[in-house]
C-alpha angles and dihedrals in degrees: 000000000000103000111241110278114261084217125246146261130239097233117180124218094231076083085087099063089056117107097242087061089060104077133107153265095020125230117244089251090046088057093044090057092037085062091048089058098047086048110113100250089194127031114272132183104214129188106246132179080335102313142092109262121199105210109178139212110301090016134107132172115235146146135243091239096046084056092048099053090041091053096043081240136129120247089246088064108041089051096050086052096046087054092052082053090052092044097053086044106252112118127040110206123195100179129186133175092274109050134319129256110221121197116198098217095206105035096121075072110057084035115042118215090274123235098003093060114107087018121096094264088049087051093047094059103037087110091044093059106045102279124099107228127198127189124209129196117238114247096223102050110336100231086096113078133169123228111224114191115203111201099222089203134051105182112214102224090185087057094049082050096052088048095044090053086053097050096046094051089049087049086054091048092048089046093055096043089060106043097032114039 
């Protein structure tokens, strides 16, 4: 059973023009919500490599390597976290030569579905976009209900952390296989 959700916060994305953002290397939570903030929060056709690009709501186009010099980290290790991502189900990645879409599979989420939330539009649509949502008559006169949202994920950071440190000793094995045997 999800546990209740703790609620959320409204973060803009100027916070990453704040000094304090601007440290690096990054930590593993810092890039995840990194990721969260260069998400699209809208649908937006872009112009990439030539051609229209449709990137929809919770996705960006990125590299590994523009990732790598944003977080203070080596591409070893972005991608490895990326792959962890991908592993816990997180994250969604289509890559070309070019760049990689990521899809955050969650962000409705983190994000909520902006002014129709909390109206009767917003409540009609909580299963639609990733909540569970229950409705209870009031006792007195039942015109009055409550709106319970149910997260449906609860991602294990420690666990990412464990599975990270084993990708990236296999990576050092495989590195020294190659170069050294």
């Amino acid at each position: 059973m999800a546990k209740p959700s703790k609620g959320w916060i409204k973060l803009s994305r100027d916070i990453t023009d704040h000094w304090l953002w601007q440290e690096k290397p990054f930590d593993k939570k810092s890039a995840w919500i990194d990721l969260i903030l260069m998400a699209n929060h809208k649908d937006k056709t872009i112009f990439f490599s030539g051609a229209p690009l449709l990137i929809k709501r919770g996705q960006l186009v990125t590299s590994e390597k523009k990732l790598s010099e944003r977080w203070g980290w080596s591409r070893n290790k972005t991608r490895a976290f990326l792959g962890q991502l991908k592993v816990q189900g997180m994250i969604l990645a289509e890559g070309t030569a070019k760049g990689t879409t990521l899809t955050l599979v969650n962000y409705d989420n983190f994000q909520g579905r902006g002014p129709a939330e909390g109206t009767a539009k917003g409540t009609a649509e909580g299963t639609a976009d990733g909540t569970q949502t229950r409705m209870y008559k009031n006792d007195k006169n039942g015109k009055n209900r409550a709106r319970v949202q149910i997260e449906q994920h609860d991602y294990n950071f420690d666990e990412i952390d464990r599975q990270l440190a084993i990708l990236q000793t296999k990576e050092a094995e495989d590195y020294e296989q190659r170069n050294m045997g």
